[in-house]
N, C-alpha and C positions, 0 to 999 in steps of 0.2 A: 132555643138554638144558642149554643154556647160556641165562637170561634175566635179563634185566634191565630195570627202568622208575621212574621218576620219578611218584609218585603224589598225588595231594590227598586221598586217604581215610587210613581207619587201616591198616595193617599188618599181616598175619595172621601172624604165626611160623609157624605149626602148617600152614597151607597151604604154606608155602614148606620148612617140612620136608618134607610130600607130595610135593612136585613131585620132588626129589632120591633120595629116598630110591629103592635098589632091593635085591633078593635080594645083587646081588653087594658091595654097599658096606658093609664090615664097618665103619667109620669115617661118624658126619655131626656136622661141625661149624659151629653158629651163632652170630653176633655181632649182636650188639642193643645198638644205642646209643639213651638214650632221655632225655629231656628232666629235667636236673637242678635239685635248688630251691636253690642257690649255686653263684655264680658270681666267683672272686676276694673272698669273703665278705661277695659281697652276694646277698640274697632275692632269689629269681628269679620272677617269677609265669608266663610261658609264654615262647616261644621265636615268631619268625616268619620262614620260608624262603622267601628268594624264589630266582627260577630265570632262566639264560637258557637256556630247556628244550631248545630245540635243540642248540645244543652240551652241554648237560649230557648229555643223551641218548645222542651219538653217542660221547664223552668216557667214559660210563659202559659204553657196549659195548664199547670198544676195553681196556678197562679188563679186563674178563670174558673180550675173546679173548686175550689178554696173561696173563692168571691162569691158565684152562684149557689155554694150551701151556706155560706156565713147570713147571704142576705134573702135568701130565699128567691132568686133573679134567675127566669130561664131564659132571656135574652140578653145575652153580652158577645158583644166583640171587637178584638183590641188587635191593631198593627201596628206594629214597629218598625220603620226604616232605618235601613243602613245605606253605606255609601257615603257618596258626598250630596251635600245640602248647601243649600244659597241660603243666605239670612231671607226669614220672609216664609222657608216652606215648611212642610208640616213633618214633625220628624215621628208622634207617636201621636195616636187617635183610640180612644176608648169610649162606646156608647155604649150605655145598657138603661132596659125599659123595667118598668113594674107597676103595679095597678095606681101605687104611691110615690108621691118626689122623694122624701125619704131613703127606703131603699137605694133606689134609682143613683140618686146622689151619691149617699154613703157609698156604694156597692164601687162608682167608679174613681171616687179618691181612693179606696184602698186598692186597685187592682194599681193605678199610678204610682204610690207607693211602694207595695212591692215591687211593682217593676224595677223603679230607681234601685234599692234594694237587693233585689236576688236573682234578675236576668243580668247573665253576663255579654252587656253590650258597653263597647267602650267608646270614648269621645274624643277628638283632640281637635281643637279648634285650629283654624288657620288665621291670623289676624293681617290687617291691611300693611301692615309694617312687615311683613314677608315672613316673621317668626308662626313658627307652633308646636303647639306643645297637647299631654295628654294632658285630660283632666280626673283626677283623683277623687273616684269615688267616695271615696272615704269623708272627704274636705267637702259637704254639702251646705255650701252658707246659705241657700237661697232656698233649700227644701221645708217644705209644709209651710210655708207663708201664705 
């Protein structure tokens, strides 16, 4: 079961471990990214995602069939939240299972990866001092650490 969706609610982990999870997948591994309170050492008070859902959409599935042949995983599934976010909540959740940690692993750093990468979903933080601003994809100091 390969899924993935672009969402305006919160995030359930624990459902999206369900969906993956089987008898034969000795391996499930998940990544959760979630809403930080600094940013370049400044206070962050929430996060606000906007989408161009369409191609985000279609961008995110290609994204999951590309993961599931690279690593041989037929259980993955990745959501994306847009909107606004509190520091503290979950803004992008990826789980997928396989008989191996391994795969499992690999399969869900690179679907996060891409994501950063080639869904166009964008950021602009709001911080406690009343400013905000977008954040530039481009300008990734904190990626692949």
């Amino acid at each position: 079961m390969i899924r993935s969706a672009i969402v305006d609610r919160q995030i359930d982990v624990a459902a999206l471990l369900g969906e993956v999870r089987s008898d034969d997948a000795g391996a499930v591994s998940v990544f959760v990214g979630t809403v930080r309170d600094l940013s370049e050492g400044r206070s962050v008070e929430r996060l606000e995602y906007a989408v161009y859902r369409e191609m985000a959409e279609s961008e995110l599935a290609d994204i999951m069939r590309e993961a599931s042949e690279k690593f041989g995983i037929s259980s993955l599934v990745a959501e994306h939240r847009i909107g606004e976010l509190r520091v503290g909540e979950i803004s992008v959740a990826i789980a997928s299972a396989d008989a191996h940690r391994a795969g499992a692993i690999e399969c869900t750093r690179f679907v996060i990866e891409q994501i950063k990468k080639r869904v166009p979903i964008w950021k602009r933080e709001h911080f406690v001092d009343g400013t905000r601003e977008w954040v530039d994809p481009t300008a990734r100091s904190g990626a692949a650490r």
